[in-house]
Each structure stands twice: as structure tokens, then as C-alpha cells.
Backbone as CSV, one residue per row, in Angstrom:
resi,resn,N_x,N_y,N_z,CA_x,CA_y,CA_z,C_x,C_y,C_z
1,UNK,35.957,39.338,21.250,36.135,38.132,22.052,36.034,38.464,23.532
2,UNK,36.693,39.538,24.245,36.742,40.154,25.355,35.072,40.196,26.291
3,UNK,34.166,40.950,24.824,33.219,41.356,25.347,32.000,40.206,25.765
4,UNK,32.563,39.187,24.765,31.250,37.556,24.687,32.141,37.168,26.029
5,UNK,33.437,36.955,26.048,33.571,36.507,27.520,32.681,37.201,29.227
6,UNK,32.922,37.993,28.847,32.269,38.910,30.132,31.153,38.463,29.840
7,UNK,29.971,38.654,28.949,28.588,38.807,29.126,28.522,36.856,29.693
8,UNK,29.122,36.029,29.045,29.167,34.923,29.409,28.921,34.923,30.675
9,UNK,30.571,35.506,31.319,30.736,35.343,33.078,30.252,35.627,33.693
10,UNK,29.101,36.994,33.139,27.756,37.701,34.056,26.737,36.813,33.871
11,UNK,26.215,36.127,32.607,25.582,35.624,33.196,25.145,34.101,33.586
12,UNK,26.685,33.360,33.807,27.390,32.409,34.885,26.724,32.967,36.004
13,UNK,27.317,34.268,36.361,27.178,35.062,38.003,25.738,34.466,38.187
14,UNK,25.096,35.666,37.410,23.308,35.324,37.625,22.839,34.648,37.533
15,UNK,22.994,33.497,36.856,22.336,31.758,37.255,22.779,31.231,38.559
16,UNK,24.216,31.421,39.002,24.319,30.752,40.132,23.732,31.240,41.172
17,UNK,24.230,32.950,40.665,23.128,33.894,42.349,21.335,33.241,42.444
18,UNK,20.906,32.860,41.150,19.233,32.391,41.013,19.342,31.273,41.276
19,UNK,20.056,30.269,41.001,19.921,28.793,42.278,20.188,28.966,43.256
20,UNK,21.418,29.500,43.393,21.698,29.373,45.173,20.603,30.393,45.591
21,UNK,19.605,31.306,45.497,18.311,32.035,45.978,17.521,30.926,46.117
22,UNK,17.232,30.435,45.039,15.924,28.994,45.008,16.233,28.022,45.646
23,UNK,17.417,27.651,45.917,17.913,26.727,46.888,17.757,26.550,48.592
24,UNK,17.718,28.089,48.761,17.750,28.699,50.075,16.783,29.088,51.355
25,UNK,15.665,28.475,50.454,14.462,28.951,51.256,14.149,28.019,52.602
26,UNK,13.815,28.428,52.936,13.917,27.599,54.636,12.433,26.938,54.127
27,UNK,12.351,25.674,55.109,11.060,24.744,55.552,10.781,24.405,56.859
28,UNK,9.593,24.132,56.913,8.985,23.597,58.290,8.634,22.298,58.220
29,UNK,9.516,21.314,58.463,9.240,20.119,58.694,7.951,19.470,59.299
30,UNK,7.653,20.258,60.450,6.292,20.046,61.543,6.427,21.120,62.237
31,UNK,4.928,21.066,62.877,4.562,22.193,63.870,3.929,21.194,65.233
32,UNK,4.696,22.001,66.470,3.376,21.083,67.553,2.849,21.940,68.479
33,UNK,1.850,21.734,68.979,1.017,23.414,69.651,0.493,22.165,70.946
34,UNK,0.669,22.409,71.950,-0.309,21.590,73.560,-0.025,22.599,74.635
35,UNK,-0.219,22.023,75.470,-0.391,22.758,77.247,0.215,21.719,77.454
36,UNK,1.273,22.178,79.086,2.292,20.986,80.087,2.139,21.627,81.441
37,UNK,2.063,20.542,82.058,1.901,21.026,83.403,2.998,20.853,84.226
38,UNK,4.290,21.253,84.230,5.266,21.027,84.416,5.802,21.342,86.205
39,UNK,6.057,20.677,86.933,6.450,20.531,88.292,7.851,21.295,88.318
40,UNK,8.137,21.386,89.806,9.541,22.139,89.854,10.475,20.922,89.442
41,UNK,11.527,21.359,88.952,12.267,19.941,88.079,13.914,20.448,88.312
42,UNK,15.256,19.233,87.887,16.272,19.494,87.785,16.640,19.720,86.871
43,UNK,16.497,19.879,85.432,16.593,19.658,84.625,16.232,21.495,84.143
44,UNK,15.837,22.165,84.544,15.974,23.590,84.281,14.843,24.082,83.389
45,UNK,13.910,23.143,83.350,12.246,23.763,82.734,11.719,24.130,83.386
46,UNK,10.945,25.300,82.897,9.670,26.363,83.111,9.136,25.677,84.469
47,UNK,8.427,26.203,85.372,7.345,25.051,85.800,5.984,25.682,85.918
48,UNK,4.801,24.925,85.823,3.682,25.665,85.977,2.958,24.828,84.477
49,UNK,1.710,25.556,84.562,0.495,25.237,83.411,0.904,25.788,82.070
50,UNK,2.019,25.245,81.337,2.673,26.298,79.942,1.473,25.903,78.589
51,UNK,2.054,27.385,77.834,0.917,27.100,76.574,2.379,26.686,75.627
52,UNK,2.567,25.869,75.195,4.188,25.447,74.572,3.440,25.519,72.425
53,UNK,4.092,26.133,71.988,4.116,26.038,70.666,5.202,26.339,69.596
54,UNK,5.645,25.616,68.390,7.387,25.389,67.722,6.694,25.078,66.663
55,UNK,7.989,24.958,66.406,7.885,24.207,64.972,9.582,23.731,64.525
56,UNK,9.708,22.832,63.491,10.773,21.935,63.613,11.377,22.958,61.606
57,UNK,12.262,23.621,61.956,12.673,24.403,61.115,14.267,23.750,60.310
58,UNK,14.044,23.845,58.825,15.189,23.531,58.125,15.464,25.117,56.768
59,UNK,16.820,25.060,56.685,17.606,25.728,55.487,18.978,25.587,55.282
60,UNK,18.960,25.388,53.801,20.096,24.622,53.406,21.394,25.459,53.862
61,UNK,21.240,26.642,53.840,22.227,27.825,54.464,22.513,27.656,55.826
62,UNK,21.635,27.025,56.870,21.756,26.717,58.432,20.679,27.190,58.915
63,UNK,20.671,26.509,60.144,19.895,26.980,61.122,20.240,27.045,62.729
64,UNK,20.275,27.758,62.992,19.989,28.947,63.226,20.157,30.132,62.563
65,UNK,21.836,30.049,62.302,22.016,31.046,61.551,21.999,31.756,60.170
66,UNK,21.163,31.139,59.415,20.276,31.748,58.120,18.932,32.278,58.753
67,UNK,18.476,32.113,60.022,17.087,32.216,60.277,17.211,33.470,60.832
68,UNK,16.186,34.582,59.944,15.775,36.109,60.520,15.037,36.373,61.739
69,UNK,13.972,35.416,61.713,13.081,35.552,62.179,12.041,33.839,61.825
70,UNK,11.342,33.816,63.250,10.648,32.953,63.522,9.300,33.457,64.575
71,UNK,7.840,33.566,63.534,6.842,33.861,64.742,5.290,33.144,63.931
72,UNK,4.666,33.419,65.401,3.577,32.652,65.375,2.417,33.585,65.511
73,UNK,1.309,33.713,64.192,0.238,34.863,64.225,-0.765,33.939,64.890
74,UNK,-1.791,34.592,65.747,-3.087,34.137,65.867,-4.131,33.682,65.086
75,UNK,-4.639,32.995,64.674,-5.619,32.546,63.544,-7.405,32.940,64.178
76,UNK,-7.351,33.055,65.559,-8.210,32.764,66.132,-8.298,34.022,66.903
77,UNK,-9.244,35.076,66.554,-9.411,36.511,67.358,-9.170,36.523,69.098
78,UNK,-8.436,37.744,69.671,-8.271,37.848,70.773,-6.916,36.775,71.213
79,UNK,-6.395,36.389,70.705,-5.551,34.927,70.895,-4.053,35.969,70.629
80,UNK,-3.233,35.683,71.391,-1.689,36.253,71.173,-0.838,35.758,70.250
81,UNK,0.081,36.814,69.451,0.895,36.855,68.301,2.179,36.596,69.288
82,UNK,3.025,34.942,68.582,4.409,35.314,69.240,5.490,35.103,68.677
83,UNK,6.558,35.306,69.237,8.284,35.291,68.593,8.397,34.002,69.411
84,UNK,8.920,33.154,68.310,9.633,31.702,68.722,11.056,31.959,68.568
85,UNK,11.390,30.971,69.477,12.888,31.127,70.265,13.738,29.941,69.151
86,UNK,14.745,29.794,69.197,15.682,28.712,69.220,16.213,28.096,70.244
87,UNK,15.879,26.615,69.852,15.736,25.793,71.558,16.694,24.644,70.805
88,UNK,17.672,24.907,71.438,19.231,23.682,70.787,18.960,22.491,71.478
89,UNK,18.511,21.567,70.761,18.554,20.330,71.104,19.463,19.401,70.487
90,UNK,20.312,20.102,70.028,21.325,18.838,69.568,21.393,19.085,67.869
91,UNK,22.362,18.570,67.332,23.306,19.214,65.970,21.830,18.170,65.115
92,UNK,20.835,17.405,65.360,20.356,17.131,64.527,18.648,17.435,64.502
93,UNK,18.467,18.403,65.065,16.889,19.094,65.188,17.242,20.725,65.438
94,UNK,16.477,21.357,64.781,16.193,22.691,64.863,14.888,23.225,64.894
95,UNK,14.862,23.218,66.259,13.173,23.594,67.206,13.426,24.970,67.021
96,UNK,12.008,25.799,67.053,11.922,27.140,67.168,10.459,27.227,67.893
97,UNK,11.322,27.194,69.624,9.560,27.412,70.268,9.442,28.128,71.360
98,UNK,8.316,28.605,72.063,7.785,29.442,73.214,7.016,28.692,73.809
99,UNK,7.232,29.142,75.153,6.878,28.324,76.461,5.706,29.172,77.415
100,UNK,5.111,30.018,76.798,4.219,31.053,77.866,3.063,30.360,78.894
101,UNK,3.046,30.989,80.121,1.943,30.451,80.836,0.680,30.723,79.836
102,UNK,-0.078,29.416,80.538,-1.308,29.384,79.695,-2.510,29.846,80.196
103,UNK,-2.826,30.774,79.350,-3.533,31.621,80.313,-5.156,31.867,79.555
104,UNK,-5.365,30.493,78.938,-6.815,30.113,78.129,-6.803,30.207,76.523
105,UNK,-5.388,30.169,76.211,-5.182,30.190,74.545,-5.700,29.305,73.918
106,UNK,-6.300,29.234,72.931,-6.864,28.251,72.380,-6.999,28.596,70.713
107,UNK,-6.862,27.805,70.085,-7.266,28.149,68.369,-6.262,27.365,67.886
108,UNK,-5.478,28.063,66.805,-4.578,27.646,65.734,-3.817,28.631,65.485
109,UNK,-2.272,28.759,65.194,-1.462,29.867,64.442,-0.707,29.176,63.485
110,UNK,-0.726,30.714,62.633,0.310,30.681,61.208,2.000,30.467,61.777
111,UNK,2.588,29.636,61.617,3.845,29.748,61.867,4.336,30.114,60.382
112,UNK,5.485,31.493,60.893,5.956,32.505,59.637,7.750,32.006,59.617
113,UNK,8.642,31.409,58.756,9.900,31.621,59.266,10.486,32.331,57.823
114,UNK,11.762,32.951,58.106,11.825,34.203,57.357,13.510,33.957,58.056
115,UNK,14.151,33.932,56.211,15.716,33.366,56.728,16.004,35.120,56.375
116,UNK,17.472,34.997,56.050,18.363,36.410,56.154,18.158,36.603,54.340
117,UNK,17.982,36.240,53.537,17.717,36.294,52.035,15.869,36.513,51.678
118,UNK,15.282,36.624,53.100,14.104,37.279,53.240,13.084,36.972,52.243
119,UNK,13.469,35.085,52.235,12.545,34.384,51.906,11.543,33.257,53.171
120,UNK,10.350,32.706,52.603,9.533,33.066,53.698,9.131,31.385,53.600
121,UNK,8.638,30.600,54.812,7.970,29.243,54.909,6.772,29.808,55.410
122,UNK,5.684,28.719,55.394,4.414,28.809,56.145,3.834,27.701,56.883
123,UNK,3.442,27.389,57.683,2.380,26.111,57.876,1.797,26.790,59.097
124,UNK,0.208,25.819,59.152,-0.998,26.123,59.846,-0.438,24.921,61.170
125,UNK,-1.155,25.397,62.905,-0.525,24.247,63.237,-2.303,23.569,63.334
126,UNK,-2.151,22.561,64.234,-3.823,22.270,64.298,-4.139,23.099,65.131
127,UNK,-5.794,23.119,65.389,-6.072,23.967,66.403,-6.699,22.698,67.981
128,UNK,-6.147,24.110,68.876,-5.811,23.783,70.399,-7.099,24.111,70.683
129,UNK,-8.040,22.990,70.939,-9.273,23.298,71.871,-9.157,22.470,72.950
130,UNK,-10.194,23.139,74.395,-10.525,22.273,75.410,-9.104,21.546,76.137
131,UNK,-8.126,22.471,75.802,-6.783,21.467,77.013,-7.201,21.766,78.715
132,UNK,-6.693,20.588,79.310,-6.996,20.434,80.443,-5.864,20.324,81.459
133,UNK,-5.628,21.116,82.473,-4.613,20.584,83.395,-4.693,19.246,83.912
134,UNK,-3.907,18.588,83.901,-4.018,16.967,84.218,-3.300,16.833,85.805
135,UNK,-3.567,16.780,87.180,-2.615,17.309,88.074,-1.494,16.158,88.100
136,UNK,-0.855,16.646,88.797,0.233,15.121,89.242,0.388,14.398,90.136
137,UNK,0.762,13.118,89.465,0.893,12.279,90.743,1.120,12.442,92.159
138,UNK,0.723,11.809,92.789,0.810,12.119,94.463,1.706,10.454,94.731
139,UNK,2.439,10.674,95.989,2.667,9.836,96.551,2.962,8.411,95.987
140,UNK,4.489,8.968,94.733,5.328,8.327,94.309,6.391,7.285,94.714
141,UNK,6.571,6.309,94.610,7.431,5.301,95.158,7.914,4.228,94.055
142,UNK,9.471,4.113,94.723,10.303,3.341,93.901,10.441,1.981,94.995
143,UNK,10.065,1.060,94.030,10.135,-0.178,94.674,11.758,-0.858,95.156
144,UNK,13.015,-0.429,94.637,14.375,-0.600,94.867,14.797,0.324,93.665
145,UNK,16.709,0.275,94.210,17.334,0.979,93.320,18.059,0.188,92.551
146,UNK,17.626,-0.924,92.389,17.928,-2.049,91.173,17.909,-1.550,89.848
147,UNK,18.505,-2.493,89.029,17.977,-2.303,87.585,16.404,-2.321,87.359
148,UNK,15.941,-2.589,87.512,14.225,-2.879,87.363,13.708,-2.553,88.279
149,UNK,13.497,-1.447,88.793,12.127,-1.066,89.912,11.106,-1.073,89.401
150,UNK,10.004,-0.972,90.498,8.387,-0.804,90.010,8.456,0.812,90.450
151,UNK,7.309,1.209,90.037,7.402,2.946,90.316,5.829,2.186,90.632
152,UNK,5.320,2.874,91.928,4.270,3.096,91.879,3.294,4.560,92.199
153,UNK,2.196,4.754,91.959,1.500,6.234,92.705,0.211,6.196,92.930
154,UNK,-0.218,6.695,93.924,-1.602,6.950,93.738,-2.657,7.723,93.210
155,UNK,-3.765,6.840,92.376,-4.502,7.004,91.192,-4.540,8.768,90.876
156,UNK,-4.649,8.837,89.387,-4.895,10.667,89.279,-6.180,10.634,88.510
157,UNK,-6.936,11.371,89.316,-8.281,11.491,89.431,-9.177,13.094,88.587
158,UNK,-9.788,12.972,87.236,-9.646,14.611,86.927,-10.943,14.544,85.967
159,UNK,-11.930,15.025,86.413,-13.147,14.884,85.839,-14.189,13.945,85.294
160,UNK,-15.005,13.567,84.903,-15.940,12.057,84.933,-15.301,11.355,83.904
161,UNK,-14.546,12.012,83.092,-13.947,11.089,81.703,-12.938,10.052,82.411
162,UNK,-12.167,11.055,83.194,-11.041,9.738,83.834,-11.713,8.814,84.477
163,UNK,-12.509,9.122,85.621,-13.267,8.480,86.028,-13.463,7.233,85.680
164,UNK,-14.316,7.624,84.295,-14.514,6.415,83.453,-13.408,5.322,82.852
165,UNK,-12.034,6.195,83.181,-10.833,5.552,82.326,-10.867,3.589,83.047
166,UNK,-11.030,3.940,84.210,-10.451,2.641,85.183,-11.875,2.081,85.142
167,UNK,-12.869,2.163,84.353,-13.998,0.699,84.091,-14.426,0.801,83.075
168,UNK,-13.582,1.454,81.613,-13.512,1.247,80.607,-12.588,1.178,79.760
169,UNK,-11.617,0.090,79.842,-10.300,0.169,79.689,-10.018,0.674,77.971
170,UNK,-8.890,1.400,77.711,-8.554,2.375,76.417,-9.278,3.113,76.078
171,UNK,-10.426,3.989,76.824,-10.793,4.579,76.416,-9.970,6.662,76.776
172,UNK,-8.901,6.269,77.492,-7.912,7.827,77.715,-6.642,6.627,78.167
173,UNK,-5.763,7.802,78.047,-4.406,6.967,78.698,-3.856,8.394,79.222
174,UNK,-2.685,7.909,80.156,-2.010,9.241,81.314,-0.516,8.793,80.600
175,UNK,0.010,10.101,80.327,1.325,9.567,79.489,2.671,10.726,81.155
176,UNK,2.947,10.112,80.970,3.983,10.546,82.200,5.757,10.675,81.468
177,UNK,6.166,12.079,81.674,7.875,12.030,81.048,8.768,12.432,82.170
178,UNK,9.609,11.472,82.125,10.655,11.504,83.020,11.666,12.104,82.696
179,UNK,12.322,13.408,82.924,13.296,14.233,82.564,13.990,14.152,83.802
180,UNK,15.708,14.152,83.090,16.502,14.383,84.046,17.411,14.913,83.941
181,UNK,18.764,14.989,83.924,19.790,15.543,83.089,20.466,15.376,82.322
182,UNK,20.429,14.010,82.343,21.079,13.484,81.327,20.210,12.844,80.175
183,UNK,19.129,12.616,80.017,18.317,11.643,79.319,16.870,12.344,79.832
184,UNK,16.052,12.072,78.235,14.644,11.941,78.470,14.247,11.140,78.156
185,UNK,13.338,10.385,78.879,12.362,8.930,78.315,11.237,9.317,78.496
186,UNK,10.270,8.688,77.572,8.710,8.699,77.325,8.145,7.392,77.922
């Protein structure tokens, strides 16, 4: 009787140790790969022409702390291999990304994440061709410090495509983010 109990309780043990393993494997929700041209700011970001690439990481164990490791291979020869960071944005997203100047990267990478049970996620992100520095606005103005101001600036002007933007209406749009310290709006 002794001995059917034990083999029982071992292998209780080993089914639960084999779900909670299969249970545990981390995922990549999404990946996002662009260039930002980021101004000196209050808000404590990089500034300059960045090559920015993450990915939006989950495991049922946690995240951060189930996560070994988080990196990004080159898909695309000559193109740099990197280590993604953990970037805390709040108890309900778990970003894992790098901010490097951009210094003509272009292609696609394998994002690898790899928890502490040294099981493994994968995803491809798209590939980054042809990004363009977009410069910034000049000669910004707030119409009052009301609830409702107008913001206005003068036009941003950046190769024959824009050009074309203002006598062919929807054919590009200029997306502008306002960061501050307390709040980001799009």
C-alpha cells in the first residue's frame, strides 16, 4: 500500500511539474519596428533621429520577472543584432524595446524572448524600408491658454511627395505626439 501511494504522489509531482512547464512559455503579443525624430523634450526621451524597435511581451509566471532574456537578430545582412530593454509603462503592458540612433538600419528582425524555464517565443517584425526624417515644426503658436486653443505652425515641407500632400488631399498625413509628463496624446 505504502509503495502504490508514493508512485501515485510522484507521479501527481510530474504532471503538475509538465503543466505548470506548458503553461509557462512566454508570448509576443506584437512587434513594432519605425524611426522618431525626437526634439529635446521634458519628459526624459532620447532626442535625435532613433531607430526604435520592441515588442509587447506576456508570461503567465510575470513579466519582467520570468523574462531571461529579450533580443532582436538581423534578418537582413550587415544590419545590427540587439538586446531589448524593459520599458515600464504601467502594471498593464510589458514593452521590451531599444532606442538606438539610426544610423541607416533597414530590413526586418527575429524577435527571440527566452523566460527563466528557458523556454522560447518568436515573431518576425515587418520589414523597415525607405524611413525618412520628417523635420519639425517651426514657429509654433498657441492661440490662448483656454480650454480650447488653436495650435498653429508653419507648413513642414520634405521632398516632392509632401509637396504634393497640400494639392492632393489624403494622399500622406503628418501625425504629431504631444508628450509631457503627465499624459501622452496622439
Amino acid at each position: 500500500m505504502g509503495l502504490r501511494c508514493f508512485a501515485t504522489a510522484v507521479a501527481v509531482i510530474l504532471l503538475v511539474a509538465a503543466a505548470g512547464s506548458a503553461t509557462a512559455a512566454p508570448s509576443i503579443t506584437s512587434t513594432f519596428l519605425f524611426t522618431e525624430n525626437r526634439q529635446n523634450n521634458d519628459v526624459g526621451l532620447g532626442e535625435g533621429h532613433l531607430f526604435v524597435i520592441g515588442a509587447f511581451v506576456a508570461d503567465p509566471l510575470g513579466v519582467p520577472g520570468n523574462i531571461a532574456s529579450v533580443t532582436a537578430t538581423a534578418l537582413s545582412p550587415g544590419q545590427p543584432n540587439l538586446n531589448l530593454t524593459f520599458f515600464n509603462t504601467g502594471p498593464l503592458t510589458s514593452v521590451f524595446s531599444t532606442g538606438p540612433a539610426y544610423n541607416g538600419q533597414v530590413g526586418s528582425w527575429l524577435i527571440t524572448v527566452t523566460n527563466n524555464q528557458g523556454e522560447v517565443a518568436q515573431a518576425i517584425t515587418h520589414v523597415l524600408d525607405k524611413p525618412r526624417v520628417i523635420p519639425f515644426a517651426a514657429n509654433v503658436q498657441f492661440s490662448s491658454n483656454g480650454p480650447t486653443p488653436t495650435l498653429t505652425w508653419s507648413p513642414v515641407l520634405f521632398g516632392l511627395v509632401s509637396a504634393a500632400t497640400f494639392f492632393i488631399p489624403g494622399l500622406k498625413y503628418y501625425r504629431q505626439r504631444l508628450h509631457t509628463a503627465r499624459t501622452t496624446r496622439t
